[in-house]
C-alpha positions as CSV (number, residue, x, y, z in Angstrom):
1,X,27.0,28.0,33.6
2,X,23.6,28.4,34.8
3,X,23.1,30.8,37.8
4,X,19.7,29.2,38.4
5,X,19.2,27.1,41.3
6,X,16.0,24.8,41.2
7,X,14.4,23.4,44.5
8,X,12.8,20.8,45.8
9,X,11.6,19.8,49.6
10,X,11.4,16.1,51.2
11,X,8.1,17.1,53.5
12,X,8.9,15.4,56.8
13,X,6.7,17.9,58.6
14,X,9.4,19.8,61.3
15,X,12.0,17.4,60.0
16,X,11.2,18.8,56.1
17,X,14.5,20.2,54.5
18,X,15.5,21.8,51.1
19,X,17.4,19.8,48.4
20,X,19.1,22.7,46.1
21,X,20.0,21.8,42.5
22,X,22.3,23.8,40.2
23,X,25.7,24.6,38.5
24,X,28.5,25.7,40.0
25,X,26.2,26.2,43.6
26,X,29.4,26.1,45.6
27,X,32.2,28.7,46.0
28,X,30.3,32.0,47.8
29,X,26.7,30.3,46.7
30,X,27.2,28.1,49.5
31,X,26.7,29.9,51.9
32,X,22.8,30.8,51.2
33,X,21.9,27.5,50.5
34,X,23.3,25.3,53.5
35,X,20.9,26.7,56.1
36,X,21.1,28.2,59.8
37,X,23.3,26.5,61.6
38,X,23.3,26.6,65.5
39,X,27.1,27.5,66.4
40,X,30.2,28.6,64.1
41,X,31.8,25.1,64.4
42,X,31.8,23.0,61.5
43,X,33.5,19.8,60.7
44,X,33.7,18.9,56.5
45,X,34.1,15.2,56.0
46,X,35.2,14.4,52.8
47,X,38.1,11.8,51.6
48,X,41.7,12.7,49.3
49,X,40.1,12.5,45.7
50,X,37.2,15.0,46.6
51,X,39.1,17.3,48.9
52,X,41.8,18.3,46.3
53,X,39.4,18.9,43.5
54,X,36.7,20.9,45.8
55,X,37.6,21.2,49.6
56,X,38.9,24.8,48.9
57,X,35.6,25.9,47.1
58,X,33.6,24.5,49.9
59,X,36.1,26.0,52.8
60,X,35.6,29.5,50.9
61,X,31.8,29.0,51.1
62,X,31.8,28.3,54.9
63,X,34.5,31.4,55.6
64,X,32.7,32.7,58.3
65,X,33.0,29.5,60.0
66,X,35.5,27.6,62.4
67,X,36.1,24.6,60.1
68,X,37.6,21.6,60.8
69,X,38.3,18.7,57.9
70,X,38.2,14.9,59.1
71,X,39.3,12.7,56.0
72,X,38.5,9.4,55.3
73,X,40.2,6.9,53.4
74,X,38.7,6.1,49.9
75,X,36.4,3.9,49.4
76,X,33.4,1.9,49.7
77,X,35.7,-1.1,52.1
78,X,36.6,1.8,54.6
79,X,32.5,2.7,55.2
80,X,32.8,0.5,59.0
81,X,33.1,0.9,62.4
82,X,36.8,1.2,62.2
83,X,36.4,4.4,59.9
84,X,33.2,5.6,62.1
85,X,35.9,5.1,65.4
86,X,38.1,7.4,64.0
87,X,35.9,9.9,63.1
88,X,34.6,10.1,66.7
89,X,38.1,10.2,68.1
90,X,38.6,13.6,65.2
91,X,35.4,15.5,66.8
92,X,36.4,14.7,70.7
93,X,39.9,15.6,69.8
94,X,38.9,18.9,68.4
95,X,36.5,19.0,70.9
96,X,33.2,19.5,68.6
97,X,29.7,19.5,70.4
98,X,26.1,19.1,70.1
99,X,25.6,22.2,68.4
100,X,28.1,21.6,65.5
101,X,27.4,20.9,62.7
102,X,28.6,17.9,60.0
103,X,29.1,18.7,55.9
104,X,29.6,15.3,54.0
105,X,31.4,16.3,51.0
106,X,32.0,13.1,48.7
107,X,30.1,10.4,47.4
108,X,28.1,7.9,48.9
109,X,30.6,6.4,51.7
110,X,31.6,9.7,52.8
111,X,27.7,11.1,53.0
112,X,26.3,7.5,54.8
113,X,29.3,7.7,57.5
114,X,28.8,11.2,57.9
115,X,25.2,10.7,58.4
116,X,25.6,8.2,60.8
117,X,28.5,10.1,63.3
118,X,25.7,12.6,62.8
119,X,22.9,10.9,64.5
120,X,24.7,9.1,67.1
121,X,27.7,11.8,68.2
122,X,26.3,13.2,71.6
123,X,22.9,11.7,70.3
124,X,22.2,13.8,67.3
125,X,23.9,16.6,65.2
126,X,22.9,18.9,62.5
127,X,24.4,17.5,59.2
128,X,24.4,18.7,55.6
129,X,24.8,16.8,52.2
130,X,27.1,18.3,49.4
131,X,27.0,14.7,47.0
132,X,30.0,15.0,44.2
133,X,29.3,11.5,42.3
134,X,26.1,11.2,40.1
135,X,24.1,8.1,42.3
136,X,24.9,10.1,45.6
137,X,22.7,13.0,44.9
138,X,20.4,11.4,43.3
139,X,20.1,8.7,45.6
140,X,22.1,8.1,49.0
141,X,22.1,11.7,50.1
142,X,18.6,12.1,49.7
143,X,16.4,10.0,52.4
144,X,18.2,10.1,55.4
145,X,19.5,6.6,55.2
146,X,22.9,6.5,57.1
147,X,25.1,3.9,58.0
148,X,28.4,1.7,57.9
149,X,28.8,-1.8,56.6
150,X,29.2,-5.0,58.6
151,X,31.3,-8.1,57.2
152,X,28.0,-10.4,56.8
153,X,26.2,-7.8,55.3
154,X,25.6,-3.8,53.7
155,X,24.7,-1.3,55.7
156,X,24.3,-3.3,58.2
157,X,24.5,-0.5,61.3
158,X,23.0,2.4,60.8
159,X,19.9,4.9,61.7
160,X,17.3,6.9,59.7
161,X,18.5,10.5,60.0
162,X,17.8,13.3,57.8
163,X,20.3,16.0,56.8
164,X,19.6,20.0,57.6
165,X,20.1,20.5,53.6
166,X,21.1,18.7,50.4
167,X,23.3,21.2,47.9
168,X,23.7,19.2,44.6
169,X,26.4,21.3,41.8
170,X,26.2,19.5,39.1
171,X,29.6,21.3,37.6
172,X,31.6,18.5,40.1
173,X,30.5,15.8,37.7
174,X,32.7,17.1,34.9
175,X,35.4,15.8,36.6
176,X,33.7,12.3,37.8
177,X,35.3,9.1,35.8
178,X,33.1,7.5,33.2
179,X,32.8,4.5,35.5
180,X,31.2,6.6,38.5
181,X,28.9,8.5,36.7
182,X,27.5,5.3,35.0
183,X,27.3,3.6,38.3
184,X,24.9,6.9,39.2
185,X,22.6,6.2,36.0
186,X,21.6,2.9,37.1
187,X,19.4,4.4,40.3
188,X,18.1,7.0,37.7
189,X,17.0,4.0,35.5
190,X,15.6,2.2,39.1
191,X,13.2,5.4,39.3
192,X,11.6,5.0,35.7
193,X,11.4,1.3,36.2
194,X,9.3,1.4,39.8
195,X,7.3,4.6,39.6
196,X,7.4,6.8,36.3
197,X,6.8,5.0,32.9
198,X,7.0,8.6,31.1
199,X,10.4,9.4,32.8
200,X,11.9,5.4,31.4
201,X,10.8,6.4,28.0
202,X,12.7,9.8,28.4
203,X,15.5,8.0,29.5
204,X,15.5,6.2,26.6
205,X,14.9,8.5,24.1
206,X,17.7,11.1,25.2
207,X,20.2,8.0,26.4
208,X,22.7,9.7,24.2
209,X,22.6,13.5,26.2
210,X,22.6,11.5,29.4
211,X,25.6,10.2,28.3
212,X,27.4,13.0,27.0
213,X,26.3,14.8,30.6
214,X,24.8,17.8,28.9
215,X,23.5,20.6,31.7
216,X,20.0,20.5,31.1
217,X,19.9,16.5,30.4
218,X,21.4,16.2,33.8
219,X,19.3,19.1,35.9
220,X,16.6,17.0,34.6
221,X,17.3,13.3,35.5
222,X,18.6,14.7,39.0
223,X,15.6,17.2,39.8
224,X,12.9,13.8,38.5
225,X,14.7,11.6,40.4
226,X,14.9,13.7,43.6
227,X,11.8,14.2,43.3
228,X,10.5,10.6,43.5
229,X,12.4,9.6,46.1
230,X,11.4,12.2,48.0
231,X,7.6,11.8,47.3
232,X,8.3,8.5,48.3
233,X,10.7,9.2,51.5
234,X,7.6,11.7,52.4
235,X,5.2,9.0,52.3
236,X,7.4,6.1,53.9
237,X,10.2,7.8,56.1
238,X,11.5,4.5,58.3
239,X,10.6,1.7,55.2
240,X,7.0,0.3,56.6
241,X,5.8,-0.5,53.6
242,X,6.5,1.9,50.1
243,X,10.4,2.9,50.5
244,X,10.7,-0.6,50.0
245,X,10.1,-0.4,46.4
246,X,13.5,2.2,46.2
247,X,15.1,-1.3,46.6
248,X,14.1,-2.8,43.6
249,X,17.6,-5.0,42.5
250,X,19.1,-3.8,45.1
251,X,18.4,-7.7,47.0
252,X,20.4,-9.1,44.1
253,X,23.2,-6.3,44.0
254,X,24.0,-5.9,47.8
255,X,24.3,-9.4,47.7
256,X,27.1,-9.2,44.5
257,X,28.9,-6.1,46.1
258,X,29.3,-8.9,49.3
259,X,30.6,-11.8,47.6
260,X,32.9,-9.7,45.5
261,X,34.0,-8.1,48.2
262,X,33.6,-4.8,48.9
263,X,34.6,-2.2,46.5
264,X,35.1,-4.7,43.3
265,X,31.7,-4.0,42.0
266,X,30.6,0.1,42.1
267,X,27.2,-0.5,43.9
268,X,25.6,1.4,40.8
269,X,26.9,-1.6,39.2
270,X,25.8,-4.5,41.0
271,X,22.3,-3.0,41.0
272,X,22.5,-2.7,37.0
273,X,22.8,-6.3,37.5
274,X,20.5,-6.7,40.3
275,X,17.9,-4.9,38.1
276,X,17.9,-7.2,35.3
277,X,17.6,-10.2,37.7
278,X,14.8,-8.9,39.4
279,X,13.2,-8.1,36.0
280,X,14.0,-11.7,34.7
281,X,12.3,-12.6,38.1
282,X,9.4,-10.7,37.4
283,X,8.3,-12.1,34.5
284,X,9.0,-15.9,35.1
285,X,6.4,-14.9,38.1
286,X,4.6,-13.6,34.9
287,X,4.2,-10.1,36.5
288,X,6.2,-8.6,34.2
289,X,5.2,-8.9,30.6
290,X,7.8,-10.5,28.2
291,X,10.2,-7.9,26.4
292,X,10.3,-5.4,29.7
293,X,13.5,-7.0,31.1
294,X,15.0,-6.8,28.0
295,X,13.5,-3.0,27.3
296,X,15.6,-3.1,31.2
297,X,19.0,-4.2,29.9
298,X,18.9,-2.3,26.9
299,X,18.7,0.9,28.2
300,X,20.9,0.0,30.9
301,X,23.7,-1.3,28.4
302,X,23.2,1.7,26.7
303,X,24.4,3.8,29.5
304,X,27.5,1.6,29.8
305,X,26.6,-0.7,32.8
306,X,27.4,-4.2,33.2
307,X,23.9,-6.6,32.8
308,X,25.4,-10.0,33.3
309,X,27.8,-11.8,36.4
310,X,31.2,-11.7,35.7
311,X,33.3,-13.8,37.7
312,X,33.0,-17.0,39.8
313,X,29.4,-16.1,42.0
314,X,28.0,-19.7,43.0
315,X,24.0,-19.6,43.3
316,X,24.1,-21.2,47.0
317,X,26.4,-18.3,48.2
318,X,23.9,-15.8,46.5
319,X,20.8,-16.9,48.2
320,X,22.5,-17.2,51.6
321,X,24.2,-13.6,51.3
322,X,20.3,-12.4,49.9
323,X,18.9,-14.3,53.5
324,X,21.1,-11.2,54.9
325,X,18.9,-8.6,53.1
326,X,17.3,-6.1,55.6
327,X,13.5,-7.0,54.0
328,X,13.9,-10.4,54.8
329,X,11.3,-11.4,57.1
330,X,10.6,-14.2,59.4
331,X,13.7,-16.3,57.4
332,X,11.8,-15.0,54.0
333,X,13.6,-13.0,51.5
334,X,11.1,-10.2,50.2
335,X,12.1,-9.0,46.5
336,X,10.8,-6.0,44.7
337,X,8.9,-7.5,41.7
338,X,7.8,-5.5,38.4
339,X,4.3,-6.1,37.4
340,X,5.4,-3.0,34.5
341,X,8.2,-0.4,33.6
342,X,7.0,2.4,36.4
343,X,5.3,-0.6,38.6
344,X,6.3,-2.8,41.3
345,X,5.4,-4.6,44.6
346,X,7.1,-6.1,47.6
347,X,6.7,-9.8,47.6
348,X,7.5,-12.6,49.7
349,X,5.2,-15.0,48.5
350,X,6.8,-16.5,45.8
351,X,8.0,-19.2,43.6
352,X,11.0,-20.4,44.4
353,X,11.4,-22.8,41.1
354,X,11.5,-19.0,39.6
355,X,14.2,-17.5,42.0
356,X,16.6,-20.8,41.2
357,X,15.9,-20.1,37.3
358,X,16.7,-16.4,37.8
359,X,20.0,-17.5,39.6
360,X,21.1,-20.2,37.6
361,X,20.9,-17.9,35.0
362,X,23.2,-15.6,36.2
363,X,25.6,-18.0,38.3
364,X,28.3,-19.9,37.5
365,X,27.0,-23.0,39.3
């Protein structure tokens, strides 16, 4: 184990806050890297697979603390208003207030609900990420997107809300099953693909440490990918205009995590998917040049994600569950396009012979 913690910032001038990256950062370490926070009351939110592998490290990091522990049930179909009700009821019942302050300690569910009881409990709290699967710390707890899930669409209801702190141990992905830590190495290969050219050839050439999640393999990917999202959060807070581009297959995936239901597909893995759609998109729009979706797929297969549509997914259900996309605009779906590996733009203008290819492609009708 390394005692070295590495550090990066997402600059959001007064709103700026630390993302700490390490091995084995909670326990006692905790306590220096979570911040100031404005009362002794804390409430951990977490869920029954996380809490029994690392609530107790966490509680002995926040000792000198009056802690209380909501948990959630497990899952990506319990991130709604039902879960989000409960929650509520938990901090009135243990009558929490507007200085307390919020620790999500889980995956991506647990850190977006937590984010959002964070921003709208007695109209903003102080909340602080601890991610324990691979794509939530290097993804959903970094940006301050929060939110719950709505039946006709992903993340649906939400706010933009950023946390105090983001404390990522990479020791708690030694115990993360093969499938959720592969669902997390599809957003690393998103960050090569839309902004860093050097990092996807990286990726590619040390597939095989990735894989094998050696320590300094990992601090990297995790510290890069932070990083870009963060230059890019930095840049485009509330999704104007660049954040968009963090969406690239994610058009095509939210709309597979829909029609599967939610939960069926890990969302790292309908975006593998999504990925090489939008890729195959890309270059029948001849942005992308030929052989770069399948450089995409490749590198993607060879972390262990799924690049094809299994199952029964009918074209006319995808492009009506895509119309629900949050960058659709004026009844126009807006993808992320590639014009190159570490490239892309937001486009809604165009051809729509190229979207039905891309589908029918994929589709089963």
């Amino acid at each position: 184990m390394s005692n070295a913690v590495q550090t990066i910032s997402v600059d959001l001038g007064d709103r700026s806050y630390p993302i700490h990256i390490g091995d084995g950062l909670l326990g006692q370490r905790l306590r220096q890297l979570v911040g100031e926070f404005r009362s002794k009351q804390v409430a951990i939110f977490t869920n029954p697979t996380v809490s029994s592998l690392y609530l107790e490290s966490t509680l002995a990091g926040l000792s000198d603390f009056n802690v209380d522990v909501f948990t959630m049930p497990d899952g990506e179909a319990h991130k709604n208003l039902d879960t989000y009700n409960d929650a509520m009821d938990f901090l009135m019942d243990h009558r929490h207030n507007r200085t307390t302050c919020l620790v999500a300690l889980g995956g991506g569910v647990v850190g977006d609900l937590t984010g959002f009881v964070a921003a709208t409990f007695q109209r903003g709290v102080d909340f602080v990420q601890i991610p324990t699967t691979l794509l939530a710390q290097v993804d959903s707890s970094v940006g301050g997107k929060t939110a719950v899930n709505h039946a006709s669409g992903k993340n649906m209801i939400g706010a933009f809300y950023q946390p105090q702190s983001v404390v990522i141990d990479i020791s708690v992905l030694r115990t993360l099953p093969d499938r959720e830590y592969a669902a997390g190495l599809a957003e690393i290969v998103k960050y090569g693909v839309i902004y860093d050219a050097e990092f996807f050839a990286w990726l590619e050439a040390n597939s095989e440490a990735i894989s094998a999640r050696e320590t300094q393999a990992l601090i990297h990917v995790i510290r890069r990918s932070c990083e870009i999202k963060a230059e890019v959060v930095a840049q485009d807070e509330r999704e104007a205009g660049l954040r968009a581009i963090l969406n690239f297959g994610h058009t095509f995936g939210h709309a597979i995590e829909n029609l599967s239901g939610y939960g069926t597909w890990l969302h790292g893995e309908a975006v593998s998917v999504g990925m090489v759609m939008a890729a195959q998109f890309s270059e029948r729009l001849n942005r992308l040049p030929q052989g770069g979706a399948s450089r995409i797929a490749e590198l993607l297969e060879c972390m262990d994600l799924p690049v094809t549509l299994t199952g029964d997914v009918e074209r006319q259900a995808m492009l009506t569950a895509m119309g629900m996309d949050k960058k659709t605009v004026d009844g126009r779906v807006r993808f992320v396009v590639a014009n190159a590996i570490g490239q892309v733009d937001l486009v809604a203008d165009y051809s729509q012979a190229a979207l039905d290819e891309t589908l029918a492609a994929f589709c089963s009708r």
